[in-house]
C-alpha positions as a LaTeX table, in Angstrom:
\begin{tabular}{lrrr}
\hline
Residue & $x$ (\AA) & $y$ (\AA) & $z$ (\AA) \\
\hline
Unk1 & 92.04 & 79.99 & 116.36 \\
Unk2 & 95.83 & 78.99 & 117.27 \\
Unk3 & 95.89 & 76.87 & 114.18 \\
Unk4 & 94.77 & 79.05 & 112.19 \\
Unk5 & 97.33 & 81.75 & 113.16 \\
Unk6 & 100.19 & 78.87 & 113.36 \\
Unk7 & 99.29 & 78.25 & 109.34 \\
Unk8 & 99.60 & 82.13 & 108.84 \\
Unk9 & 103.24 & 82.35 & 110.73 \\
Unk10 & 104.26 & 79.44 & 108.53 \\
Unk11 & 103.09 & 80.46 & 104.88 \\
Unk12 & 104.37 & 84.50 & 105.54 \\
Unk13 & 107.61 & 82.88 & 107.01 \\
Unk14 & 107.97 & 80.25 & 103.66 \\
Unk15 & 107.11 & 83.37 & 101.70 \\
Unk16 & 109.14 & 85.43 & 103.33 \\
Unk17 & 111.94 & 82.64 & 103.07 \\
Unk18 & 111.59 & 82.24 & 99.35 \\
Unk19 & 111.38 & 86.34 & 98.50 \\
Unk20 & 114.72 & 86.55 & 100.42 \\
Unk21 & 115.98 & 83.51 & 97.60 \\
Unk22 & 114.78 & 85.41 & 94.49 \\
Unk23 & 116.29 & 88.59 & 95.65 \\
Unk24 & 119.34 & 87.23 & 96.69 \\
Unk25 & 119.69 & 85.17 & 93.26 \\
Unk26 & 118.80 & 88.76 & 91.35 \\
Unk27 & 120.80 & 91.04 & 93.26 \\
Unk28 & 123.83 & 89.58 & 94.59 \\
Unk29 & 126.17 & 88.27 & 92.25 \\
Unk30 & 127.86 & 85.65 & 94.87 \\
Unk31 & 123.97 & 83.55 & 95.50 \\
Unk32 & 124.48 & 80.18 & 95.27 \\
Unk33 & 122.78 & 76.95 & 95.00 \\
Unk34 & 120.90 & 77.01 & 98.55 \\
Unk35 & 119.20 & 79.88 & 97.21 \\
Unk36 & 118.42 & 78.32 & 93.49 \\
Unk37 & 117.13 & 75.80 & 95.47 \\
Unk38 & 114.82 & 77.53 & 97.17 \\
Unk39 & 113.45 & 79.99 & 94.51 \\
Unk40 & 113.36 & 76.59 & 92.34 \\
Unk41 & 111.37 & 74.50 & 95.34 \\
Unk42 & 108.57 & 77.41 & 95.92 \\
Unk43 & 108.22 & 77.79 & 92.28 \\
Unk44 & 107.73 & 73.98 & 91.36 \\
Unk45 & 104.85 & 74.23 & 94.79 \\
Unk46 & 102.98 & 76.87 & 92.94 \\
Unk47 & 102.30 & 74.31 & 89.94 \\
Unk48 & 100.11 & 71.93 & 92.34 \\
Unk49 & 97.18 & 71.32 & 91.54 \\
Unk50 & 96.35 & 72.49 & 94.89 \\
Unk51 & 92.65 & 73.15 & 94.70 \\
Unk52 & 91.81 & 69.97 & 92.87 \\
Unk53 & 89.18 & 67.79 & 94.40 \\
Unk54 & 87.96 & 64.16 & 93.35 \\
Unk55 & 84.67 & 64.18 & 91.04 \\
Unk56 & 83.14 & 62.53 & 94.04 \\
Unk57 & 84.19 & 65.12 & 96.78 \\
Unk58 & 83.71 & 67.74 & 94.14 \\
Unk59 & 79.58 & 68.82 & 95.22 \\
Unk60 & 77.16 & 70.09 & 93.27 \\
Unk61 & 78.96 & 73.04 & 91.83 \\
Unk62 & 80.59 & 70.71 & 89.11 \\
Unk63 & 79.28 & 69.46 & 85.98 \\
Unk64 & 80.92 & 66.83 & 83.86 \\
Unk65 & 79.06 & 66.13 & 80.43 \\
Unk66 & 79.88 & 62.47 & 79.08 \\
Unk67 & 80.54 & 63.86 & 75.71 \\
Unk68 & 83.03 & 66.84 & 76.80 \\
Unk69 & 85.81 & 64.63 & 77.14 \\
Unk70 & 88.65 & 63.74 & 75.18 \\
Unk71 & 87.00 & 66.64 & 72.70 \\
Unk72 & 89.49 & 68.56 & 70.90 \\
Unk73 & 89.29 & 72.60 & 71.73 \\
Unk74 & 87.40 & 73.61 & 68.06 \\
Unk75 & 85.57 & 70.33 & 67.66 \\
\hline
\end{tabular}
């Protein structure tokens, strides 16, 4: 239960933390690079591949056909 609420402070405080960058950077013409860097830094995180799990981890819920790979989209 603690570490579940722990994980909750720290994501709304990194949100919080990066909302306060991007609104700074829009509305305040003197932002500077600490909060580029932040906005930039929380952006770049939201490209992981974050829910991505190994074929073998993956369960039973997954379904790889041998002949569905490397197959061009329209083939």
């Amino acid at each position: 239960m603690v570490g579940r609420i722990v994980r909750w402070g720290v994501a709304l405080g990194l949100g919080g933390l990066w909302w306060w960058s991007v609104l700074r950077l829009a509305l305040v013409p003197g932002a500077g690079v600490l909060e580029g860097a932040v906005a930039a830094g929380g952006w770049g995180l939201s490209l992981l591949p974050v829910h991505c799990v190994p074929k073998a981890r993956a369960g039973r819920g997954v379904r790889v056909s041998s002949g569905a790979r490397g197959a061009a989209v329209g083939e």
